[in-house]
N, C-alpha and C positions, 0 to 999 in steps of 0.2 A: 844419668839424671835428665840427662838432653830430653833422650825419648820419651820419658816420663812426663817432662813437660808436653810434647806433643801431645801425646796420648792423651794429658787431661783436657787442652783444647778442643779435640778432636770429639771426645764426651762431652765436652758444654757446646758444643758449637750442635750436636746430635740432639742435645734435649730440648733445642730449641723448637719451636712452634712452628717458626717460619723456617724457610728456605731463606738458608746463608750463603752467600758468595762472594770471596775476596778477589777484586779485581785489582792488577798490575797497568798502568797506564805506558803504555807501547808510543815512543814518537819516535820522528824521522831525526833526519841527523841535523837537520836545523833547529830542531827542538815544538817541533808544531807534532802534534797530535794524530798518533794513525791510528791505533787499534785497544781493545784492552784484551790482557790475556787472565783466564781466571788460573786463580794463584789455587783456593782453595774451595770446598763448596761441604756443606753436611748433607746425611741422609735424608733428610727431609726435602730439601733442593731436587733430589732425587725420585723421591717418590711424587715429587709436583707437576715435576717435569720429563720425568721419563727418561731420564739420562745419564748414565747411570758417572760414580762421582771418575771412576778411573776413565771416561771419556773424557769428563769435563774437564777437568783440570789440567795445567800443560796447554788449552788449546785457547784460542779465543772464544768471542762467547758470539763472533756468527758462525764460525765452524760450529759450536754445540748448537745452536738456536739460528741458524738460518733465517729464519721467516718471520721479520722482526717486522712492527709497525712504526707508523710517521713518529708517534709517540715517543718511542724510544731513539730512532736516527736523531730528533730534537735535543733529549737530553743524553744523547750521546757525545752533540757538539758541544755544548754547553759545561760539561762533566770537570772539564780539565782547567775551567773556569771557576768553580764551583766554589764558592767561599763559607757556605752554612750547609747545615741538613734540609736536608730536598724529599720531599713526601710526593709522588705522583700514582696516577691507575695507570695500571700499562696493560695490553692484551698481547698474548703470544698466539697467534692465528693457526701455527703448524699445529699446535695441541689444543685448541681452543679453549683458552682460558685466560680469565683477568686474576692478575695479581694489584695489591697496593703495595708497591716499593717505596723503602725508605733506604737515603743514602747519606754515607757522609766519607769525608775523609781522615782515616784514624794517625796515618802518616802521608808523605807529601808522594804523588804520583802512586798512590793507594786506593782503593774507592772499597767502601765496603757496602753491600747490597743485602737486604732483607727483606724477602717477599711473602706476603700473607696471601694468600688464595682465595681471593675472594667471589671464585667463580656462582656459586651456587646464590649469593645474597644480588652478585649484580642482576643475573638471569629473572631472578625473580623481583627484582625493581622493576627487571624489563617489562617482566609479563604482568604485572602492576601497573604500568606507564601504558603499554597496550588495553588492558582492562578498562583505565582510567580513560583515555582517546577514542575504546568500544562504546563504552559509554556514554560518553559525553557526545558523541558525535552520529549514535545512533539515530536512524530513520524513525524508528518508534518511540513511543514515551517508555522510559524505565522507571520505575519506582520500586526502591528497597522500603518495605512497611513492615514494622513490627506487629506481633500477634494481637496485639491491643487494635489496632488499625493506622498509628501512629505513623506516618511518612519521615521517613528518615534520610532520605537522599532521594533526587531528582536529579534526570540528564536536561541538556539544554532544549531538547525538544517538548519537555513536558512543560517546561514555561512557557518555551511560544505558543504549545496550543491551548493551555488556559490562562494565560496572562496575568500566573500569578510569578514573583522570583521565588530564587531556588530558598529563599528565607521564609517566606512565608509558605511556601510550600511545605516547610520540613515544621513548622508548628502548625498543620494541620492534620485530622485525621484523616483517611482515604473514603470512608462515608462521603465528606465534604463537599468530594467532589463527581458524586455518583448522584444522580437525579434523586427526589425525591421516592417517584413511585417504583424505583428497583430499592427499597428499604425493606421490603419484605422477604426476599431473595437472598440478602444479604450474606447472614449467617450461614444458611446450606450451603454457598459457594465458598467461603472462607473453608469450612468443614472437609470439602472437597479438594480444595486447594492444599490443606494441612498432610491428607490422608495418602496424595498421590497425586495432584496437580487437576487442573481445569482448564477447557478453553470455552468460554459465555460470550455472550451478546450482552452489551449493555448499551447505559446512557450516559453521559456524563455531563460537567456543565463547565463551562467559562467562569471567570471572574465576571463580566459583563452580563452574566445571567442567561445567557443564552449557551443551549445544547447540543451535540453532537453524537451519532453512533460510536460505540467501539464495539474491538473484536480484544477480549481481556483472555490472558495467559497467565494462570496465577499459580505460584509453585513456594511450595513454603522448604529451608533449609535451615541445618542448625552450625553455628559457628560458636566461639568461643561465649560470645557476648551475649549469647538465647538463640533462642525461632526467629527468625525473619520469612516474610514472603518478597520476592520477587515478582512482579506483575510487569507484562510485558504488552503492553495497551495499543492499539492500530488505530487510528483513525479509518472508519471503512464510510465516510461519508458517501464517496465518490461509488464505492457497491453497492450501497442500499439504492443511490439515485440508477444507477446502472438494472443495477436487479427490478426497481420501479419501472423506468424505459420495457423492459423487456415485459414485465408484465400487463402494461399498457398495451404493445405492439399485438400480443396478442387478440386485445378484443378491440382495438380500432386502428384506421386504416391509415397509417402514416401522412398521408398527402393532406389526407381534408380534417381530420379529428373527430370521426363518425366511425360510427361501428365497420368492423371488416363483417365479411361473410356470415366467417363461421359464430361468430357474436349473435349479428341480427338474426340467424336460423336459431340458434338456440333462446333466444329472447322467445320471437315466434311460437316454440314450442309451448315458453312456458306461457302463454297468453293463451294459447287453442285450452290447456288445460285449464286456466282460469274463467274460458268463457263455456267452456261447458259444465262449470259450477254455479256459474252466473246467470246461464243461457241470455248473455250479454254476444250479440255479435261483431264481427267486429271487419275492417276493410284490410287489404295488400296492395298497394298500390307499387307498381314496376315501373320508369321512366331511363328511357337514356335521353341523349342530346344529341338532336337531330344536326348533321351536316358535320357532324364531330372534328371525322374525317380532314374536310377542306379547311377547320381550323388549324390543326397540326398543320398540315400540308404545307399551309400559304403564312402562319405566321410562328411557325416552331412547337416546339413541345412545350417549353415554358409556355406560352400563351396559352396551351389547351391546358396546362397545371394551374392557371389562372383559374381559367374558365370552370376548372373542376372545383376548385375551393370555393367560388364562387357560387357555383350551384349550389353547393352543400350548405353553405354559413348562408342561402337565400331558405333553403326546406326549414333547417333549422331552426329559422327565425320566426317561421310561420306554423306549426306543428305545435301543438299542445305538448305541455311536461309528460306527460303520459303516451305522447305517441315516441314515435322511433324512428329515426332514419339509416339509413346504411350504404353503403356503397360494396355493391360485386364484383369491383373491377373495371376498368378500361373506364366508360364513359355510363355505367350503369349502376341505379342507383335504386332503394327499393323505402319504401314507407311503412308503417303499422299505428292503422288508426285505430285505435280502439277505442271501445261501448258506443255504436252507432247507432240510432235508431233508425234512418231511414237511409233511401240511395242519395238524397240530398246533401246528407252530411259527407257521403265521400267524394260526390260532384264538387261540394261547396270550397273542399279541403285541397279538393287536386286543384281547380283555379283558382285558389291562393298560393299553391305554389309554381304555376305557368305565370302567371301574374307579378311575383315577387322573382322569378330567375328570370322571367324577358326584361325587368327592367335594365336601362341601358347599363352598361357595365366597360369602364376604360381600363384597357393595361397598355401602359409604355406607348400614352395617345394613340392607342387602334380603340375604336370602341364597337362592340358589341352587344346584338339584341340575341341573346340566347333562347332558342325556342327549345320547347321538351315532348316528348311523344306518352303518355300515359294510358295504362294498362289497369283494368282493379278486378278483383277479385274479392270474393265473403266468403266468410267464413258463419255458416256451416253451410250456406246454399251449393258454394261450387265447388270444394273440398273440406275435407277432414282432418288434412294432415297437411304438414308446411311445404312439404316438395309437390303435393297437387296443387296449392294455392299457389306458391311461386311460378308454377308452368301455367296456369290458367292466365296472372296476371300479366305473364311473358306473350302468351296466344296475343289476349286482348292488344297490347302494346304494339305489334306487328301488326296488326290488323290497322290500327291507328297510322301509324309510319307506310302501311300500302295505300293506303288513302290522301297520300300528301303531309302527312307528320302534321304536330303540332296543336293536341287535340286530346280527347278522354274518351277511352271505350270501357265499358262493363263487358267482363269476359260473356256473362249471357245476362239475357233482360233481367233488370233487378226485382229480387223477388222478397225483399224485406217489405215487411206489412207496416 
């Protein structure tokens, strides 16, 4: 009958859920607490733990389990103390897995242990908790939005960059916060977003009314609850201004804020073609800055950076909306006067601006009287094309500069009527 009884323990203890374990409490001869030994364990305990029951039993439970955490060393001191049922999460690290144990004492220096497995629910709390920290802490704006357009969840970045909270954010729609004039747009890119995902350009707008680019990433998913889109939003303010810089740098000349070369040649072109529609003539005028040279030399580079910005913000001041200044470098600088009528207007033109760059000009208490050497050339008398106009007005300018600089030559006698 004995056996029998076992036997049907041994079948209830089997059909349990959890991993059962009868531990014996081991003390020393003074009666303090050293080890426990497990008395019994079920199937179950087995398949959780990989051990199998004719190892475990008979042995202690660090012979079976070695690799035991702080968690457990704690409520192992404590154990022998124990006066009620004790519910804890424990992790066993050698097999990597969290159990919830439940303990109590059925008889005195007894412990009986029943561990539920809860590896799979805590891992994925974890990757929940991670999700959750992804999210909230990401560099971009996140917004989870229903197919209606309805904002359903916002991370902490999407508040700070429109300065709405995460409450008002979520009773709005995503329209809301898209400019007005991408409303026509709208739709296609949602469509797009549903069908397979997108990545657009837009606009969007602050709480305070004011706008900013983005770079939108929009991907629509289905979970329990319906469609959602995820939209994964960048602020690319700092690109657009970058991408601006760069496009600037190509048509004007970093130093002074006047056209570079290849700008004022291509303007040039389009003017020969508009004056041969017009048969409107029109001037080139070439100047560098005489004694350039002994400026760098004697007071630095900076001063000749001076000097050059100077020149330029003095042309520019005097030159009609319709003409054109430009710089080609180093200390040279070129004009485009156009619809001329006689050689008076490009005499008149070039001593306004010898005129307006000699006036004095102080940098860092040195002052300077900048003097300029000028070169002209017409258009259509002394070329037809902008690289004979440019060389003509270069001749004239040297010719000017062998003569003691500081002065106006016509590449050949002016021949405007």
């Amino acid at each position: 009958m004995a056996d029998n009884k076992i036997s049907c323990g041994e079948i209830m203890h089997d059909a349990l859920i959890e991993g059962y374990v009868l531990l014996s409490i081991i003390r020393n001869a003074d009666g303090t607490h050293k080890d426990y030994q497990i008395i019994e364990t079920n199937s179950q305990f087995e398949l959780i733990t990989g051990r199998p029951q004719s190892h475990a039993e008979g042995n202690t439970v660090r012979q079976v389990l070695p690799a035991i955490d702080e968690t457990w060393n704690e409520f192992s001191r404590n154990m022998p103390q124990m006066k009620e049922n004790v519910k804890f999460e424990f992790y066993f690290e050698n097999i990597d897995k969290h159990f919830y144990i439940s303990a109590y004492m059925p008889f005195e220096d007894t412990i009986a242990l029943f561990f539920t497995d809860i590896t799979i629910q805590k891992k994925a709390k974890d990757v929940f908790r991670i999700h959750e920290l992804l999210f909230e802490e990401a560099h971009d704006i996140l917004l989870y939005v229903k197919k209606d357009g309805q904002i359903v969840n916002a991370n902490k970045r999407a508040c700070d960059k429109y300065g709405y909270t995460r409450e008002e954010l979520m009773s709005m729609n995503i329209q809301d916060i898209r400019h007005p004039f991408t409303a026509f747009e709208f739709n296609k890119q949602m469509e797009q977003a549903d069908s397979g995902g997108i990545v657009f350009e837009s606009v969007h707008m602050r709480k305070d009314g004011t706008s900013f680019p983005v770079e939108v990433s929009a991907k629509s998913t289905f979970i329990e609850k319906g469609q959602f889109r995820i939209h994964i939003i960048r602020d690319i303010t700092q690109r657009k201004e970058n991408e601006e810089r760069i496009a600037w740098l190509a048509k004007y000349d970093a130093l002074t804020g006047i056209s570079n070369r290849a700008n004022f040649i291509a303007n040039l072109e389009q003017e020969i073609q508009r004056s041969i529609r017009s048969k409107i003539p029109f001037s080139v005028m070439l100047f560098d800055i005489d004694k350039f040279k002994h400026i760098n030399d004697n007071y630095g580079h900076e001063a000749g950076d001076a000097v050059l910005r100077h020149v330029a913000a003095a042309t520019k001041n005097v030159i009609r909306l319709t003409d054109q200044v430009g710089r080609f470098g180093g200390d040279e600088f070129v004009v485009l006067q156009t619809d001329i009528k006689s050689c008076d207007d490009a005499i008149a033109l070039a001593k306004r601006i010898q005129d307006a760059v000699n006036e004095e000009f102080i940098y860092k208490s040195i002052k300077f009287n900048v003097k300029i050497s000028i070169g002209i050339s017409l258009f259509p008398d002394d070329s037809k094309d902008a690289n004979g106009l440019l060389l003509c007005a270069d001749k004239a300018m040297y010719y000017v500069k062998h003569n003691g600089g500081g002065d106006v030559s016509f590449f050949e006698s002016c021949k405007i009527l």
